[in-house]
VOPAGU-2260 file (C-alpha; in pm, 1 decimal, decimal comma):
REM VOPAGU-2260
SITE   aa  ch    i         X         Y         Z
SITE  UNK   A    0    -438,9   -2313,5   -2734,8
SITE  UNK   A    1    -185,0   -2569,1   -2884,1
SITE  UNK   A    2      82,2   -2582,9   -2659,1
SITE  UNK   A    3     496,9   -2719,9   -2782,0
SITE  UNK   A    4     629,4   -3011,4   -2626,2
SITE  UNK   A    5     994,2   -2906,3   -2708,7
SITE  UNK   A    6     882,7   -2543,4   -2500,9
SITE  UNK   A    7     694,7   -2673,0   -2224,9
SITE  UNK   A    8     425,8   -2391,2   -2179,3
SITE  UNK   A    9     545,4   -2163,6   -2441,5
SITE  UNK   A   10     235,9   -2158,2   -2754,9
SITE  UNK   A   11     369,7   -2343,6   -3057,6
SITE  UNK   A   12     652,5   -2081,2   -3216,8
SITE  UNK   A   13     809,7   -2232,2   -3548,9
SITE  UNK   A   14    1103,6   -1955,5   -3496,8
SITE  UNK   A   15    1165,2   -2062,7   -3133,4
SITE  UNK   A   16    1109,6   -2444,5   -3230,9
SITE  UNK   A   17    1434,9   -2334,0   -3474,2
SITE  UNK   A   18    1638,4   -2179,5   -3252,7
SITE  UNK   A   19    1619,6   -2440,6   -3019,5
SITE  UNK   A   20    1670,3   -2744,5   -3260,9
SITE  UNK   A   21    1960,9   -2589,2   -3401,6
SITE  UNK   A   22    2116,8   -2510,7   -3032,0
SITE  UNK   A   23    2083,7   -2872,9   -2942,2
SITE  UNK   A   24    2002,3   -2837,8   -2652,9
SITE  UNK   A   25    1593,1   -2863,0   -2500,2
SITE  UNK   A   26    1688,4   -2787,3   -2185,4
SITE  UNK   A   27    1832,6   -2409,0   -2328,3
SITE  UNK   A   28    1495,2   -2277,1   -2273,2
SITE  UNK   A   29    1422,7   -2394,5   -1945,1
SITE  UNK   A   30    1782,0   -2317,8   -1793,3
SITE  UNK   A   31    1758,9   -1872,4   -1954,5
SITE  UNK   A   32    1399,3   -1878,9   -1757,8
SITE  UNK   A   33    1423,0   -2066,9   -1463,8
SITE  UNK   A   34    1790,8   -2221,6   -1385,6
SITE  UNK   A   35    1975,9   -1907,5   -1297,6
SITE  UNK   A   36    1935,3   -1620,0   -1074,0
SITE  UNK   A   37    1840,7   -1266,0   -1260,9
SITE  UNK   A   38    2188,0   -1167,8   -1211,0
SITE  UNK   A   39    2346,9   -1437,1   -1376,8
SITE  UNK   A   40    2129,2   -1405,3   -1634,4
SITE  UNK   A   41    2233,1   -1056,3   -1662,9
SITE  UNK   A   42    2563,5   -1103,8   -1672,5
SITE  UNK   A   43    2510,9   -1392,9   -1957,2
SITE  UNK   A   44    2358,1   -1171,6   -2184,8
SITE  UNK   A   45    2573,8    -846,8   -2147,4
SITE  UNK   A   46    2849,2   -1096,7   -2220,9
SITE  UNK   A   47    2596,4   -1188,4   -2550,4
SITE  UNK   A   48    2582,2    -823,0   -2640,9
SITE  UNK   A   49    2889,5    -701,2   -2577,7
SITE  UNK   A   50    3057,2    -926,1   -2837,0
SITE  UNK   A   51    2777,7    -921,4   -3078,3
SITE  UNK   A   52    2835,8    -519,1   -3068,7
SITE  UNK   A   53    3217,5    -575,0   -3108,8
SITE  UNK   A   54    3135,5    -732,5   -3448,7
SITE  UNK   A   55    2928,8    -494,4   -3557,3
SITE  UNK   A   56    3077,1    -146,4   -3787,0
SITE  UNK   A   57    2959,3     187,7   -3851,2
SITE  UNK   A   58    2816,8      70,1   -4126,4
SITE  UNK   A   59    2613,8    -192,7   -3995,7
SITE  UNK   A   60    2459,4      36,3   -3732,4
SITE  UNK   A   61    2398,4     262,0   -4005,9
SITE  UNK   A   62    2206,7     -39,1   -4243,8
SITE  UNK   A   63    2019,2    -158,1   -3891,4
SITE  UNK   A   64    1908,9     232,3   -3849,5
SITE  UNK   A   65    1744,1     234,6   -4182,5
SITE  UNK   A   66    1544,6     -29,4   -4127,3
SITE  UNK   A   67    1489,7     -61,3   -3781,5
SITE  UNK   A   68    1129,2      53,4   -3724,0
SITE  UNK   A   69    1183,9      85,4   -3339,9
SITE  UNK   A   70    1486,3     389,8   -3393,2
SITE  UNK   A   71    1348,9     574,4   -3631,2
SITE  UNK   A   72    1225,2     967,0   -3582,5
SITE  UNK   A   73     831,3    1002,9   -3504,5
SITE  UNK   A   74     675,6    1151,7   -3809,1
SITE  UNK   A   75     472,5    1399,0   -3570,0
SITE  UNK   A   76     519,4    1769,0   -3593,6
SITE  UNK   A   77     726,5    1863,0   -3260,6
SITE  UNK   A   78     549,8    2185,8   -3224,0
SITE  UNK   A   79     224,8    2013,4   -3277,3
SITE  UNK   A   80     307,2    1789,8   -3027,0
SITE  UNK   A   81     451,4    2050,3   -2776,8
SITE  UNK   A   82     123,1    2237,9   -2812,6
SITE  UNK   A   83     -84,9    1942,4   -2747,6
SITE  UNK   A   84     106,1    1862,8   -2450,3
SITE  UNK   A   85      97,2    2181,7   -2244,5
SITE  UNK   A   86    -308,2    2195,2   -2338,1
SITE  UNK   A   87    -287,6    1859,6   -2167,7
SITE  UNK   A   88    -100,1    1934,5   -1865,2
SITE  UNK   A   89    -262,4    2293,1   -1890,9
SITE  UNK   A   90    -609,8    2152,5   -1826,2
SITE  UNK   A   91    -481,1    1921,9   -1493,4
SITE  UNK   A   92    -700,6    1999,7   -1238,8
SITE  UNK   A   93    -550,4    2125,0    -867,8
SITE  UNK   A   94    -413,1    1814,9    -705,2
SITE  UNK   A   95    -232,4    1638,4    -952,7
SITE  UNK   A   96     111,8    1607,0    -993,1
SITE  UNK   A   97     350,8    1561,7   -1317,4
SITE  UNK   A   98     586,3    1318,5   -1285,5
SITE  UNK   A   99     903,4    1314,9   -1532,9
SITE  UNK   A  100     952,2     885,6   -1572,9
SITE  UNK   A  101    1153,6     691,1   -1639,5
SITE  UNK   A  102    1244,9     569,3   -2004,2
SITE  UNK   A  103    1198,8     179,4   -1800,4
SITE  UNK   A  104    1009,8     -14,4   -1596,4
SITE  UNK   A  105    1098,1    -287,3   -1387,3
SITE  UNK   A  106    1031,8    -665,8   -1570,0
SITE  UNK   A  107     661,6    -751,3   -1599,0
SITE  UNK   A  108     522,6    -408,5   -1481,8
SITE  UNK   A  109     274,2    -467,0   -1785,0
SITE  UNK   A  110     219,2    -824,0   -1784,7
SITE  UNK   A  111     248,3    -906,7   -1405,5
SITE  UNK   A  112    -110,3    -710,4   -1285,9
SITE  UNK   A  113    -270,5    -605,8   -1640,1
SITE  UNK   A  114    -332,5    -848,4   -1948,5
SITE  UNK   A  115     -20,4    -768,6   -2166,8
SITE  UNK   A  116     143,1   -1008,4   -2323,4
SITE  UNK   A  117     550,4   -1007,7   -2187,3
SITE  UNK   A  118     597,4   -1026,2   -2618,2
SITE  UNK   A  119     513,8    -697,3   -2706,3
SITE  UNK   A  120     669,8    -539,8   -2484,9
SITE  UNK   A  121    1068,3    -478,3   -2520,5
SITE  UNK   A  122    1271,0    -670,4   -2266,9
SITE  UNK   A  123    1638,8    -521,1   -2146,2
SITE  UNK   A  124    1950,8    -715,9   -2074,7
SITE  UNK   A  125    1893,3    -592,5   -1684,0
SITE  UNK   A  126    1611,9    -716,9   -1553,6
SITE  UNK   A  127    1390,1    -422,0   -1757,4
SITE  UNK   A  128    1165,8    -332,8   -1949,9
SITE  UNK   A  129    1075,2     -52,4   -2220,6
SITE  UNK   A  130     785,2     113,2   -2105,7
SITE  UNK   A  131     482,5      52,2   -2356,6
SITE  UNK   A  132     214,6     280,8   -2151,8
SITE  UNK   A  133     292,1     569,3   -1888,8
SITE  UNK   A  134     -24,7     433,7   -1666,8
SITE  UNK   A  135     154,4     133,3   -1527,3
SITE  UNK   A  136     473,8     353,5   -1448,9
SITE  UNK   A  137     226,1     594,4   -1264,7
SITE  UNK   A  138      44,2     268,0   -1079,4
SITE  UNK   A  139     376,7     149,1    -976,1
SITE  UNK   A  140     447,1     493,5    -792,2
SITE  UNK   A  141      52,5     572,2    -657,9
SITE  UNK   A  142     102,2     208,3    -476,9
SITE  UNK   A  143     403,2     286,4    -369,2
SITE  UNK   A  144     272,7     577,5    -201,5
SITE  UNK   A  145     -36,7     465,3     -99,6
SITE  UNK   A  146     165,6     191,7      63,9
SITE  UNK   A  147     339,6     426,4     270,4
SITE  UNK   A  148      14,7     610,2     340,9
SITE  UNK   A  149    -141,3     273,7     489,0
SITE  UNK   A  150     146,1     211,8     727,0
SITE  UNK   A  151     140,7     489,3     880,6
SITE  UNK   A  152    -273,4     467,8     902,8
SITE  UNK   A  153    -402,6     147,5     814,8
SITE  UNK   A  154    -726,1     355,6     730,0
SITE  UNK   A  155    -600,5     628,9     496,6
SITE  UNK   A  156    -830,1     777,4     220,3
SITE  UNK   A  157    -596,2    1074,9     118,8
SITE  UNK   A  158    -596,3     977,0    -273,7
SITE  UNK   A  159    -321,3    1027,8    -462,3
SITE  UNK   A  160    -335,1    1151,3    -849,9
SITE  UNK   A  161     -44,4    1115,5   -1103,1
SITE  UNK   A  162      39,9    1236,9   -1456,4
SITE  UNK   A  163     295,5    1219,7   -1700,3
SITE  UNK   A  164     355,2    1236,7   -2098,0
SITE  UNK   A  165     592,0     939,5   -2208,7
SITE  UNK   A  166     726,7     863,0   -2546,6
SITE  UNK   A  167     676,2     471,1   -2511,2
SITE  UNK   A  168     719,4     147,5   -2736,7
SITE  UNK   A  169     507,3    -134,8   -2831,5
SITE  UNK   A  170     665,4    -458,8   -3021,8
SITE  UNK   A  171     337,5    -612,5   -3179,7
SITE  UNK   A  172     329,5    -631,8   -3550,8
SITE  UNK   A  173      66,3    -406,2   -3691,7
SITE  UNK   A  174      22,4    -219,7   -4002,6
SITE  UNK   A  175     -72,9      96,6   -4130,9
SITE  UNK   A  176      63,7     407,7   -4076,6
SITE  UNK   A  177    -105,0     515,4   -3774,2
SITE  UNK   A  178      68,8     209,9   -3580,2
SITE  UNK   A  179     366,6     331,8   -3457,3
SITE  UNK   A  180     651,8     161,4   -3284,7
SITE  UNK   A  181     674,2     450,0   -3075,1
SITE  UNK   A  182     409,0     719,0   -2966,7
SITE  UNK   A  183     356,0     968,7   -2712,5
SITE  UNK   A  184     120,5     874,0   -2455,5
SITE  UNK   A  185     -34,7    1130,6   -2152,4
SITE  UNK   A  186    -135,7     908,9   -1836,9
SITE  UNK   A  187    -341,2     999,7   -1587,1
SITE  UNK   A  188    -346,8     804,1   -1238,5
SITE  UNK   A  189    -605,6     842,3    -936,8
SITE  UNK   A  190    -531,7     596,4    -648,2
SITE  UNK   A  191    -698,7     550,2    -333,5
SITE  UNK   A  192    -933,8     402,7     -45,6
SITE  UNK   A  193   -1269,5     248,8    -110,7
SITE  UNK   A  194   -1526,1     459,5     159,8
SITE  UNK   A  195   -1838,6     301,6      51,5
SITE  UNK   A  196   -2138,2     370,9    -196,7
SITE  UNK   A  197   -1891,4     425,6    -497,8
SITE  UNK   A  198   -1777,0     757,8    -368,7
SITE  UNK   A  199   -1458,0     713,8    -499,0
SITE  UNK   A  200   -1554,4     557,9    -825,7
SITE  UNK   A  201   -1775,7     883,3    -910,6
SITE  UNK   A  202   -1536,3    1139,7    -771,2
SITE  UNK   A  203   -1254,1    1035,2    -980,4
SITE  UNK   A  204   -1374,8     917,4   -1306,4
SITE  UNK   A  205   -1603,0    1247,5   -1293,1
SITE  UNK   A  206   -1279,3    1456,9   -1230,7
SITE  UNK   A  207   -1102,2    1243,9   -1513,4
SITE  UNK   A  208   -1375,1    1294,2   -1773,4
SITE  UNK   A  209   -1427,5    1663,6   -1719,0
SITE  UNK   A  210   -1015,5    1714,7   -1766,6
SITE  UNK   A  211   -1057,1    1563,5   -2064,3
SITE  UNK   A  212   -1409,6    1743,3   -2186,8
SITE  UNK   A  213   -1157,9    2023,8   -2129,6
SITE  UNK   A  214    -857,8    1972,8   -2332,0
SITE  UNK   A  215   -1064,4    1922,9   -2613,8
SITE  UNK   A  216   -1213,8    2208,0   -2585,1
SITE  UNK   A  217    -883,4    2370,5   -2553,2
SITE  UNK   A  218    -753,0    2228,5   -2858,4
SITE  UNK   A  219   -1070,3    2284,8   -3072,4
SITE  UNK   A  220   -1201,4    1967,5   -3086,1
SITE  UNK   A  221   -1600,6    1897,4   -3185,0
SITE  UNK   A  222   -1849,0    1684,8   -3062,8
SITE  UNK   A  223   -1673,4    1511,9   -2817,0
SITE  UNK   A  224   -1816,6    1197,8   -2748,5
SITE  UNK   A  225   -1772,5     966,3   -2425,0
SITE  UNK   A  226   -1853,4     611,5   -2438,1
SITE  UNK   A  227   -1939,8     471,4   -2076,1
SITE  UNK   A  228   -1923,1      99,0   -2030,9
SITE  UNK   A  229   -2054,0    -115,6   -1724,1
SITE  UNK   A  230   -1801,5    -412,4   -1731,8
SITE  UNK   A  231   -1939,1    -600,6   -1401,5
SITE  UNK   A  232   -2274,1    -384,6   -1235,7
SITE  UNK   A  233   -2457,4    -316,8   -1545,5
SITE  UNK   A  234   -2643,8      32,9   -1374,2
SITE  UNK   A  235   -2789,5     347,9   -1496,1
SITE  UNK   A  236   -2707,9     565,9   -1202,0
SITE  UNK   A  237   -2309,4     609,8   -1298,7
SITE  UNK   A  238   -2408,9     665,8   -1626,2
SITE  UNK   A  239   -2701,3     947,5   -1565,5
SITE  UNK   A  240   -2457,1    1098,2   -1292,3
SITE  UNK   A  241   -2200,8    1158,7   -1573,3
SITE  UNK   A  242   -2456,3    1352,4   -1760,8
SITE  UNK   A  243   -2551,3    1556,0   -1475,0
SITE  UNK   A  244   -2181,4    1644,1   -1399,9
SITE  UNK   A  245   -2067,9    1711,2   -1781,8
SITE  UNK   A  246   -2442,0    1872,0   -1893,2
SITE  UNK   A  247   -2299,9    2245,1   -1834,4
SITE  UNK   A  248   -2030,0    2213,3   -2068,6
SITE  UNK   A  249   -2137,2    2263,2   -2413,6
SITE  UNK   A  250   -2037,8    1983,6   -2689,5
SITE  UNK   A  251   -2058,9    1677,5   -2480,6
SITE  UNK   A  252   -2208,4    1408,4   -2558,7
SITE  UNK   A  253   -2197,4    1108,1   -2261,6
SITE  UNK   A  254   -2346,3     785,0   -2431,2
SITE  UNK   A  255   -2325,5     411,5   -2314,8
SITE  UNK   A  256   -2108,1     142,6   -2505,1
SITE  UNK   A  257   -2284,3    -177,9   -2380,8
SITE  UNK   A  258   -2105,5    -347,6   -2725,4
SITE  UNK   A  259   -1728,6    -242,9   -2659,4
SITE  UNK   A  260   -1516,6    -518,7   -2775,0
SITE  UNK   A  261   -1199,9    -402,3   -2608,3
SITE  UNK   A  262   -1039,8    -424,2   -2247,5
SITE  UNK   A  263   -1241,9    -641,7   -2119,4
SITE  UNK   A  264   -1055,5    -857,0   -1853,4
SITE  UNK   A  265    -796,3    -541,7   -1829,9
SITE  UNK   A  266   -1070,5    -323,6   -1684,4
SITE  UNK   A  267   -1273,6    -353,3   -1382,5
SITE  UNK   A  268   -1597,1    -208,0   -1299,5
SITE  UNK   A  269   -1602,7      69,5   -1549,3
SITE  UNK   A  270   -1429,2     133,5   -1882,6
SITE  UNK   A  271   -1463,8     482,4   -2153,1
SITE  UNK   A  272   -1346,6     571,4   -2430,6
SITE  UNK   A  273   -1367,4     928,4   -2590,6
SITE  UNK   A  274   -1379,4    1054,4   -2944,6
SITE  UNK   A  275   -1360,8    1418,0   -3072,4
SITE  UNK   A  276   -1332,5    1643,5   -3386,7
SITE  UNK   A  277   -1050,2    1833,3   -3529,8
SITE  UNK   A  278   -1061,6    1953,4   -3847,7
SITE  UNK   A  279   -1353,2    1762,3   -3966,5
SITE  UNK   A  280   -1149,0    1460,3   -3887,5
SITE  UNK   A  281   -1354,5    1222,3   -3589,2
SITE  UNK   A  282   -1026,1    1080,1   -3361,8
SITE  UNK   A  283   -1058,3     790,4   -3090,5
SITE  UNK   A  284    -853,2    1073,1   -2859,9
SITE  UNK   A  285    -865,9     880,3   -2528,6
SITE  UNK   A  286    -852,1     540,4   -2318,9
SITE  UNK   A  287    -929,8     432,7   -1947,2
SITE  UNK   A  288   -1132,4     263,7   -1669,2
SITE  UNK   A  289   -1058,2     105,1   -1342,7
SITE  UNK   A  290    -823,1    -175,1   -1247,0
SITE  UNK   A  291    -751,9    -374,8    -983,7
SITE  UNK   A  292    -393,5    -277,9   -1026,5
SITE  UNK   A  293    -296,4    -105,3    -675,7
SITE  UNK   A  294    -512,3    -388,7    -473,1
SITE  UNK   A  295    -211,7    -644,1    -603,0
SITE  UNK   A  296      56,0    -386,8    -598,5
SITE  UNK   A  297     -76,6    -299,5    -239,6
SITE  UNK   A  298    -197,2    -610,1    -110,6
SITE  UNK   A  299    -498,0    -419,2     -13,7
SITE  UNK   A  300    -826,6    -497,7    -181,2
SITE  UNK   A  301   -1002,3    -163,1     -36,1
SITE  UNK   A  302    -784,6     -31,4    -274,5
SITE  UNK   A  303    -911,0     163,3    -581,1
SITE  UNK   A  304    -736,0     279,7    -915,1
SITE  UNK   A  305    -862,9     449,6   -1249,0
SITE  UNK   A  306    -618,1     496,7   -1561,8
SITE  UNK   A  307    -663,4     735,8   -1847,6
SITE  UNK   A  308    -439,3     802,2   -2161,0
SITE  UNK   A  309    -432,8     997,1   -2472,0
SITE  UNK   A  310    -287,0     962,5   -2797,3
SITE  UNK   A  311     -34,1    1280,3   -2759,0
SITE  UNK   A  312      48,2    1178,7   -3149,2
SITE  UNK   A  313    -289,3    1186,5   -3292,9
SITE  UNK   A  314    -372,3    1533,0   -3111,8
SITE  UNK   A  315     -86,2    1677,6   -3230,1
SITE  UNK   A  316    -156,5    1568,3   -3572,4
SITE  UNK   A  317    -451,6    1687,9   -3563,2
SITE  UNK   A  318    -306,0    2029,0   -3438,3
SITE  UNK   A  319     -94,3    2044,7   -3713,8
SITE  UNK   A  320    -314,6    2115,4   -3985,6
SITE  UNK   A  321    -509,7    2420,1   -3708,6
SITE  UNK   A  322    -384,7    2771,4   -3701,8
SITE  UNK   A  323    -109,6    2773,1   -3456,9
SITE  UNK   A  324     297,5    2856,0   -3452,9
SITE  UNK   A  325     477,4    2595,1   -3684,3
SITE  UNK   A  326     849,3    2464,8   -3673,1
SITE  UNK   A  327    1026,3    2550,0   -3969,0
SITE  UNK   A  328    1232,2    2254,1   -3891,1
SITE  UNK   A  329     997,3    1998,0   -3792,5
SITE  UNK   A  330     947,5    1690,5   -3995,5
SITE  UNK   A  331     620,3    1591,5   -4197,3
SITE  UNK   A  332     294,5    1547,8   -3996,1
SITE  UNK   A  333     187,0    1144,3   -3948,5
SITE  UNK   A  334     -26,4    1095,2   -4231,8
């Protein structure tokens, strides 16, 4: 990767390159990141907004609203997406517990232990950031507790198992109108002790699988598909295990992904993805795999955690166009 003398370690940015020349000053850079403490920084850019937002009328906020990609509604039908929520949370199995998070995260909560780049995510003037995925809100919280588990018994294997549905915010650039700059997301979260021959590897992503076998069921979807893949022990016996546990349930297809081109190096062990039908439409409904997440949160590497997500969005528009109560009010479906 080219690299910017004028930025140190910062990739060559012809916008930051600009802002810097024009400032004068090539030490700018250097003194925002590292010369001052986090409060002082905080204090210099309140000061930053505060006057910038003095400047600005009703009108302005009015023209930035317009075209401000980041404030505007979600075209997602809200009953749609109600519905598709409680079949989510409806389908939890007995154990896990729905949190209600918060709207922020602390700074680098999805850059410091996964592979996000700190760009597209949305900084705060305080030391915060936006959260972009509900899993590393839940993470932060299943160490925490784990944590507290350990010091009481250095030896602890209760497990602890999270949820939560998050309206969340991603800065990349993409296009189309299926990329949103915000989306609903439903995390799941399933933290705990390694005990040996991958007992906690099959228990969880088994119970994480079925709960989601089961929401699409619940929601109607079709030939749901699960796409196993071995990132590090390349091994049959996870993958026929998974078809033992989900043959009873009619629908189910469990198939290995050897090819997946995605989250590698932000998944451990084992990755999946999972597709289903609604409405004759195929979706990609679903997301997760293990991490090492809670062993550097923890400090612990006997420490285990698998993520999952869904696309709240794309099941609710997907439950839009199915029989079902309607808002009168809502807005348009996401096309």
């Amino acid at each position: 990767m080219t690299h910017d003398a004028l930025t140190g370690d910062i990739p060559v940015n012809p916008a930051l390159r600009r802002v810097l020349a024009r400032a004068d000053c090539p030490e700018l850079l250097e003194l925002l990141a590292d010369g001052m403490s986090g409060a002082d920084l905080t204090t210099l850019l309140l000061e930053v907004f505060r006057r910038r937002a003095d400047r600005l009328s009703p009108s302005d906020v009015m023209r930035r609203y317009r075209s401000d990609r980041f404030v505007s509604p979600a075209p997602v039908d809200f009953v749609a997406l109600r519905r598709a929520e409680d079949a989510l949370v409806s389908a939890l199995p007995e154990g896990f517990e729905v949190l209600v998070l918060a709207p922020v995260v602390p700074l680098a909560a999805h850059s410091a232990v996964a592979t996000v780049d700190p760009r597209k995510v949305i900084a705060t003037g305080r030391g915060s950031e936006v959260a972009a995925d509900p899993t590393n809100a839940l993470a932060l919280e299943a160490s925490h507790r784990r944590s507290l588990a350990l010091a009481a018994d250095p030896r602890s294997d209760t497990p602890v198992r999270l949820a939560a549905s998050q309206r969340v915010a991603r800065a990349q650039s993409l296009n189309g109108p299926r990329n949103l700059a915000h989306f609903q997301l439903f995390g799941l979260v399933s933290a705990g002790r390694d005990t040996g021959n991958r007992r906690f590897e099959h228990r969880h992503l088994g119970e994480h699988l079925r709960f989601a076998t089961q929401v699409m069921a619940d929601i109607g979807g079709q030939d749901t598909r699960i796409r196993l893949t071995f990132l590090q022990d390349a091994t049959g016996l996870t993958l026929e295990r998974m078809r033992r546990d989900l043959a009873g349930l009619p629908g189910i297809q469990v198939c290995e992904d050897p090819d997946r081109p995605t989250g590698r190096g932000y998944y451990t062990g084992i990755c999946f993805k999972i597709y289903t039908s609604i409405g004759g439409h195929q979706l990609e409904v679903g997301d997760g795999g293990f991490v090492q997440w809670s062993q550097l949160l923890t400090g612990n590497r006997k420490e285990r955690l698998l993520i999952s997500g869904f696309g709240v969005d794309r099941l609710a528009e997907a439950l839009a166009s199915q029989p079902g109560p309607r808002s009168t009010t809502a807005g348009p479906s996401a096309p």
